[in-house]
C-alpha positions, 0 to 999 in steps of 0.5 A: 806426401801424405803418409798411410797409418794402417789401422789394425783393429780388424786383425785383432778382430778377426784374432779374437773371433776365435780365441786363439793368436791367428793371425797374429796381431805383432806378425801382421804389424811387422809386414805392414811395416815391410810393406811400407806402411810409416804408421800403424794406428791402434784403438784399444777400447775398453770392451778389448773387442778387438786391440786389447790393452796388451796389444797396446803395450806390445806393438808400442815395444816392436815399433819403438825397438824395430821401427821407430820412425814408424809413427804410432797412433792411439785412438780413443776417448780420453778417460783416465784408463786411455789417458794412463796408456797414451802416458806409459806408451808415449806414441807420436800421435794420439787421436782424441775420438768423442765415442762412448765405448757401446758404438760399433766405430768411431762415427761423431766429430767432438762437439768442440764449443761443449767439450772445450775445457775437456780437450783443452785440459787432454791437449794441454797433457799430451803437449806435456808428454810430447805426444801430437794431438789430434782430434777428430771432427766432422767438416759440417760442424765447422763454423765461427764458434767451432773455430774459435772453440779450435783456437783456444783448445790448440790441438796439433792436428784435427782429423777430418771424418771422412764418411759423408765424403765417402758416401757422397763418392761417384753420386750426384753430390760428390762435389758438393759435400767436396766442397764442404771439406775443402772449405773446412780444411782451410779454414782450420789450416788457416788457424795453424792447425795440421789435417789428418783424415779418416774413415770409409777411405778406400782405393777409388775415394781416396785419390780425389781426396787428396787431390781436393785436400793436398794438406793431409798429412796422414790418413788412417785406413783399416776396414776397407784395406782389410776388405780389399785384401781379401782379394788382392793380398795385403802386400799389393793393397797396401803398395797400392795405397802407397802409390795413391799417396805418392801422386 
């Protein structure tokens, strides 16, 4: 089974547009978690434009007191200031992402052959404090020098970037750009290297995802379920994705 980590950064987002603490972000968790969610992923940039440091700290507190088999995930570029929190909070996972703190979203794989003593060093930190790794790439940059870069960082997870997948949906080239992740995601499983995935999944792409890529282990939904609740409520988007994952 391939388990749903909800991303609330659109909560904090919409908490913050205001000023104010509506909705409020430990609330929102909290259902999340009743709903059925087995793990929560948070990206606290350093502009705090949505997921602030505190929120960081306080949800990390809820989860591991109420929910502690609730698997929390941190995001973000590993720099000293990143690398101090994911060391004080000790989530399960952290999600290694090559964006510098200006873009909108998280929207480049790492270029693993340029980057690799970096992500060999954060890996190798990350084992230390028994936290999984995970960083993400983009299917396309997948070749024998990406995998050999992959093999020498070892990172516990790759989380496949899923917007040309996503893009590519219900179009004439869905089984094309299909068969490029499915390529991808064997080639690094063939390495011993876990399968997370994320970005633009929604209700209708996730389905055939999953069934493409059985392997997944997590997939990290935040925009789209947000939108999605809008009209169907969270309870029942959330329950849902649950039943997609179930298949």
């Amino acid at each position: 089974m391939t388990f749903l980590s909800v991303n609330v950064n659109k909560i904090a987002t919409l908490r913050n547009a205001r000023g104010t603490d509506k909705p409020n972000l430990l609330n929102v968790t909290q259902d999340i978690v009743t709903f059925g969610a087995k793990g929560i992923t948070v990206h606290p940039r350093p502009d705090e434009r949505h997921i602030t440091q505190q929120d960081a700290y306080e949800l990390a507190s809820w989860l591991q007191k109420n929910s502690p088999t609730v698997e929390y995930n941190m995001e973000g570029y590993p720099d000293e200031r990143f690398l101090k929190m994911v060391y004080e909070i000790r989530p399960h996972q952290c999600t290694l992402v090559p964006d510098p703190p200006e873009v909108i979203t998280s929207n480049a794989g790492w270029n693993v052959v340029n980057t690799k003593q970096q992500l060999i060093t954060v890996c190798e930190q990350l084992k230390a404090w028994k936290v999984r790794s995970s960083i993400f790439v983009n299917p396309y940059d997948v070749n024998l020098n990406f995998l050999e870069a992959l093999q020498e960082i070892q990172p516990d997870r790759v989380e496949l970037y899923t917007e040309m997948y996503a893009k590519a949906f219900s179009t004439q080239n869905q089984k094309k750009v299909t068969e490029v992740y499915k390529n991808a995601a064997q080639k690094i499983l063939e390495l011993g290297v876990e399968l997370n995935a994320g970005h633009d999944l929604d209700q209708q792409n996730l389905k055939d995802l999953i069934e493409n890529i059985p392997q997944l282990k997590e997939v990290s939904i935040g925009h789209a379920l947000i939108c999605e609740a809008l009209y169907e409520g969270l309870e029942a988007t959330i329950k849902n994705y649950l039943r997609i994952l179930c298949r």
